[in-house]
C-alpha positions in Angstrom: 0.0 0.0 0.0 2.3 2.3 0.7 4.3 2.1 -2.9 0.5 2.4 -4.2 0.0 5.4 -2.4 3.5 7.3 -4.0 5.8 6.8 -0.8 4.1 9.7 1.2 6.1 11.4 3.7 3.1 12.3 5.7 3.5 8.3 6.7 6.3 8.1 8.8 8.6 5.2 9.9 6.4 3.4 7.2 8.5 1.3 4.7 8.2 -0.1 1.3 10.1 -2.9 2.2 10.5 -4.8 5.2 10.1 -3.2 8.4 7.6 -4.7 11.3 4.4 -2.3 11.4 3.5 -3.4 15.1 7.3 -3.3 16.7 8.2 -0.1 15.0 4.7 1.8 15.3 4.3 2.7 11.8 2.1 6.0 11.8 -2.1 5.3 11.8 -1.6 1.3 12.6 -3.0 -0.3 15.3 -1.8 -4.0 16.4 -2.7 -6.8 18.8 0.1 -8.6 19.4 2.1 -9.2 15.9 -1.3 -9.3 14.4 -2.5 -5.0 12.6 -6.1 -5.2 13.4 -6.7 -1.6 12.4 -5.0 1.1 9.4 -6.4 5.1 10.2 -4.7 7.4 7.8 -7.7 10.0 7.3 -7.3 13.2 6.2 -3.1 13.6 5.2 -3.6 14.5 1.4 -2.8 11.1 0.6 -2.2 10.5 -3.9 -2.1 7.6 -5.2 -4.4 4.1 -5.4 -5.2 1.6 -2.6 -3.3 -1.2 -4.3 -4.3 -4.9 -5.1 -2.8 -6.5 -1.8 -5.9 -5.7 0.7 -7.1 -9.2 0.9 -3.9 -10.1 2.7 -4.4 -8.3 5.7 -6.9 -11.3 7.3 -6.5 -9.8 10.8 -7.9 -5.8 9.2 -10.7 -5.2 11.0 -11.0 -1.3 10.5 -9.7 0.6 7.4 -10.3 4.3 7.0 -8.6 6.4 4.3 -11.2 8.6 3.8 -10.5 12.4 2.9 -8.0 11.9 0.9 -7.3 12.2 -3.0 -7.1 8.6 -3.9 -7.8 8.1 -7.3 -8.6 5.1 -9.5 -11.0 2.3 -9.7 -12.5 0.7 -6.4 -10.4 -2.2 -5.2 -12.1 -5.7 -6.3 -10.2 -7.0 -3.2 -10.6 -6.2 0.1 -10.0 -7.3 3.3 -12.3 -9.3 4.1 -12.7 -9.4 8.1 -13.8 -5.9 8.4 -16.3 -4.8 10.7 -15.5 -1.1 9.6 -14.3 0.6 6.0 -14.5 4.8 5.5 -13.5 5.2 2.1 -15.8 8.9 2.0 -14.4 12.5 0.3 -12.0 10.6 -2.2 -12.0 10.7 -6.1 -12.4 6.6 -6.6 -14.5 5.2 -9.8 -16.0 2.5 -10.6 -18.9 0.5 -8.8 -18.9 -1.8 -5.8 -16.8 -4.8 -5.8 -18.9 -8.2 -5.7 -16.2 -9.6 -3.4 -18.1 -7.2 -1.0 -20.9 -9.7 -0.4 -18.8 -12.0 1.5 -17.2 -9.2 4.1 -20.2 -10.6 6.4 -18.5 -8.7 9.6 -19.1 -5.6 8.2 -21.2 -3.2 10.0 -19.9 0.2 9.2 -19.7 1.2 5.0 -18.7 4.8 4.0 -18.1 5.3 0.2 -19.8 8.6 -0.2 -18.4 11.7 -2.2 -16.5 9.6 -4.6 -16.7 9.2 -8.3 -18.8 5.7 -8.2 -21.2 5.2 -10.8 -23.3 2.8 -12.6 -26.2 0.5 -9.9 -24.9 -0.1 -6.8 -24.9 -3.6 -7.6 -26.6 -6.7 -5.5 -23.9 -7.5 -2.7 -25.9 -7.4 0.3 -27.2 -10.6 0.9 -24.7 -12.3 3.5 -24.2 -8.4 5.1 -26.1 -8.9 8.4 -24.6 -7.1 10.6 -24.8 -3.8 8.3 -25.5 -1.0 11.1 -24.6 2.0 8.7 -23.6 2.9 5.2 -23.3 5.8 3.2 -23.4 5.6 -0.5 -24.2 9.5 -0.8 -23.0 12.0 -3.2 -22.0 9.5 -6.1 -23.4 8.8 -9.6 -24.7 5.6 -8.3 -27.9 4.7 -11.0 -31.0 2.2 -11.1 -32.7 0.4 -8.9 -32.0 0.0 -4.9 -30.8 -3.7 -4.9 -33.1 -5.9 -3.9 -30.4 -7.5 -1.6 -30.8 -4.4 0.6 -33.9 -6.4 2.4 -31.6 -8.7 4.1 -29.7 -5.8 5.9 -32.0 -6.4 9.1 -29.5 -4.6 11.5 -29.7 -1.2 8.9 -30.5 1.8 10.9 -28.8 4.3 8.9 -28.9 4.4 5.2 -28.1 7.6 3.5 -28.0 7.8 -0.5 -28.9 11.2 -1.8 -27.5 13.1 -4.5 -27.1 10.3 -6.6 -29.5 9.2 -9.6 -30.9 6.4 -8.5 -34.7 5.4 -9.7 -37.6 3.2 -9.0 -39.7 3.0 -5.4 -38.6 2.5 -1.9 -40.7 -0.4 -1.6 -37.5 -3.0 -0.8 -36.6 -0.6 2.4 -40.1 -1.5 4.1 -39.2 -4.0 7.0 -35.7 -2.5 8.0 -35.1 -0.7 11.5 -34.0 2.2 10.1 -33.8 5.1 12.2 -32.5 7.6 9.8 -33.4 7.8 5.7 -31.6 10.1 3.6 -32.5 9.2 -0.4 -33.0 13.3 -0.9 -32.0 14.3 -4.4 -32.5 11.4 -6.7 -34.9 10.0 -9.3 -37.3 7.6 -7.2 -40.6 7.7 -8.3 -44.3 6.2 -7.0 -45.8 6.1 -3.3 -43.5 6.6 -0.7 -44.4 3.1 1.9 -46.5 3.9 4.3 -44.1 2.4 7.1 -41.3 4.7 6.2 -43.3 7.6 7.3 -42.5 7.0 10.5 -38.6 6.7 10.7 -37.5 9.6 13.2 -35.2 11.2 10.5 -36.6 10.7 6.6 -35.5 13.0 4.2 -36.9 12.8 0.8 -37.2 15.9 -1.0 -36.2 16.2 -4.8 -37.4 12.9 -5.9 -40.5 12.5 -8.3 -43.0 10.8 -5.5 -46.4 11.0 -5.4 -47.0 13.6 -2.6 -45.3 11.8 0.2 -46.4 8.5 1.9 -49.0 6.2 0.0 -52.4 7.0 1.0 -53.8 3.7 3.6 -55.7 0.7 1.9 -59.4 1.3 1.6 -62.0 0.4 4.1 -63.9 -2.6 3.5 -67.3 -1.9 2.0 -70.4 -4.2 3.4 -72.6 -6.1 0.5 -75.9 -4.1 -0.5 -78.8 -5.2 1.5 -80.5 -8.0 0.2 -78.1 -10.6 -0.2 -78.5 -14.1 1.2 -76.3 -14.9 4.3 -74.4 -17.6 1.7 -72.9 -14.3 0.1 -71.5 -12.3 3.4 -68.3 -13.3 3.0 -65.3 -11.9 2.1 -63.6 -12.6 -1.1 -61.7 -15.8 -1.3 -62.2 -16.0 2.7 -64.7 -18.4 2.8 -65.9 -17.6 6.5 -69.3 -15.9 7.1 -68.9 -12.4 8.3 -69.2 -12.6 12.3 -69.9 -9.9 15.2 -66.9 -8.0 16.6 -64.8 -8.8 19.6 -66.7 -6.3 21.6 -70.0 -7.8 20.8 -71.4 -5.3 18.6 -72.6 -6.3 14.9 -70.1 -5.3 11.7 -70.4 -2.9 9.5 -72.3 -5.1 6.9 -75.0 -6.7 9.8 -75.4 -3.2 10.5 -75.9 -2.2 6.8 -78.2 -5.0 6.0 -80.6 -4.3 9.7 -80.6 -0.8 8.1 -81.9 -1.8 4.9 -84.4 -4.4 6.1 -86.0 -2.0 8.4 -86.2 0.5 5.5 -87.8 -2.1 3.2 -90.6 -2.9 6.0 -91.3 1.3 6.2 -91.9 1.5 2.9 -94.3 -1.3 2.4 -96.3 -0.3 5.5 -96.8 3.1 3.7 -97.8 1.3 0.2 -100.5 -0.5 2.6 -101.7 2.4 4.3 -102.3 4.1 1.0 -103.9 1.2 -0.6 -106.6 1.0 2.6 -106.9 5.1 2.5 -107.6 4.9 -1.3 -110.6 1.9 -0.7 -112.1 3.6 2.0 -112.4 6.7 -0.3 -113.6 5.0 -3.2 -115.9 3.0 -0.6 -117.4 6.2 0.4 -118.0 7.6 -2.7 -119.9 4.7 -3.7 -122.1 4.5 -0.9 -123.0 8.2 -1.3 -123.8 7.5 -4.9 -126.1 4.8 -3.6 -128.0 7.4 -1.4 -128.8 10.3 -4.1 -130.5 8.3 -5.7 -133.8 7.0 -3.9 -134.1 10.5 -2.7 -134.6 11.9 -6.2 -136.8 9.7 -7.0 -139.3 10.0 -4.1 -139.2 13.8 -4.5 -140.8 13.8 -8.1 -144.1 11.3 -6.6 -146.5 14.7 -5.1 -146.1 16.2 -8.6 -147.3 13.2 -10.3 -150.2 13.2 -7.5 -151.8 16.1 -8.1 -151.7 15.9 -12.0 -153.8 12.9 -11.6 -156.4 14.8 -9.5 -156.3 18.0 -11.7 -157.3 15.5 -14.4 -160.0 14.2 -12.8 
């Protein structure tokens, strides 16, 4: 590494060949026993490339060269014990390594404000124990990968300013704590369940007006139907009464609709009977008229018969 990284003087007592990093100290290396368990060399103005040699180092369990100016493609080997890798404010290329998906100790991943591009590729399956990672300020594109639903320890995820696309539909599940996907391309409902993470950041995406609305209520079946058909779809139970004892919604609507159906028959009846006495009267008067106007007109025949005689 440090022939890779141009000799720097910033790293002192380091040597390009030989030397013992543990006995001698060598400047940002930490050892346990013989064994260099961590390399912190943030922040010196480091040039150069990481080298191809970081798969060696079995016993690495932190490595942070982050702001720095290494340049070049990201390593396809890496150690692969880490728990913890800050790679952030360099000027690397390239995409994520696939020999990343078996660095299963990892729990800490900082690659952000570097040059990656392209997806960020599906390496997440065996990574477990992933507490954080930063992907931010890259060129990263597509899809989230869909390996990302097996990170069940991610509570910090942070990947704006990138120009990633799709929905946020594989992050539903994960005990995130704090989403940052501000600044990209993603597109449809937000979940509903990320709504509640304490710190989620979204802005400058295409979504559709923040979380997705909630799922309709169930509608009850018109009144009318035969017990056989209160059911729900593909259920095949019979509705039943609530757990406080109270009908549902759809006994409700169907008590509602019976007792309606009985009102308005009692009316049609009460008409009917109204309408029959009427024309029951009517008739009756009729029946009345007419003896009386014929007795009236029997005095006038009466006394023509006598004027006659």
């Amino acid at each position: 590494m440090y022939t890779s990284l141009n000799s720097p003087s910033q790293l002192t007592t380091w040597k390009s060949n030989g030397g013992d990093p543990c006995a001698e100290s060598w400047k940002g290396i930490t050892c346990e026993g013989s064994a260099v368990v961590s390399i912190q060399i943030s922040g010196l103005g480091l040039d150069g490339t990481m080298g191809y040699l970081l798969a060696n180092l079995m016993s690495l369990r932190t490595l942070d060269l982050s702001d720095n100016h290494l340049r070049d493609s990201f390593p396809y080997q890496l150690p692969p014990n880490l728990t913890s890798l800050n790679l952030a404010k360099n000027n690397l290329s390239g995409n994520i390594p696939y020999s990343m998906s078996s660095m299963v100790s990892l729990s800490y991943l900082n690659i952000s404000r570097n040059s990656l591009a392209q997806s960020i590729g599906d390496v997440f399956l065996n990574l477990s124990l992933l507490a954080t990672m930063d992907l931010s300020f890259n060129s990263f594109s597509g899809d989230l990968p869909s390996s990302f639903n097996s990170l069940s320890n991610l509570s910090t995820l942070n990947v704006q300013n990138n120009q990633l696309t799709g929905s946020l539909n594989v992050l539903t599940g994960l005990p995130l704590t704090t989403l940052n996907v501000a600044n990209n391309n993603f597109s449809g409902w937000i979940p509903q369940e990320l709504s509640s993470i304490p710190n989620f950041i979204y802005d400058g995406n295409s979504f559709d007006n923040g979380p997705s609305p909630p799922p309709p209520p169930y509608t009850p079946p018109p009144p009318g139907k035969s017990h056989r058909n209160r059911t729900h779809p593909g259920s095949g139970a019979p509705v039943t009464p609530s757990s406080d004892g109270q009908p549902s919604q759809s006994d409700k609507g169907i008590s509602v609709g019976a007792i309606v159906g009985v009102a308005l028959g009692s009316l049609v009846l009460v008409l009917i009977v109204l309408l029959a006495l009427v024309f029951c009267i009517k008739k009756h008067k009729s029946k009345e008229i007419g003896p009386l106007a014929t007795r009236g007109s029997r005095p006038a025949d009466t006394d023509d018969k006598y004027e006659t005689t």
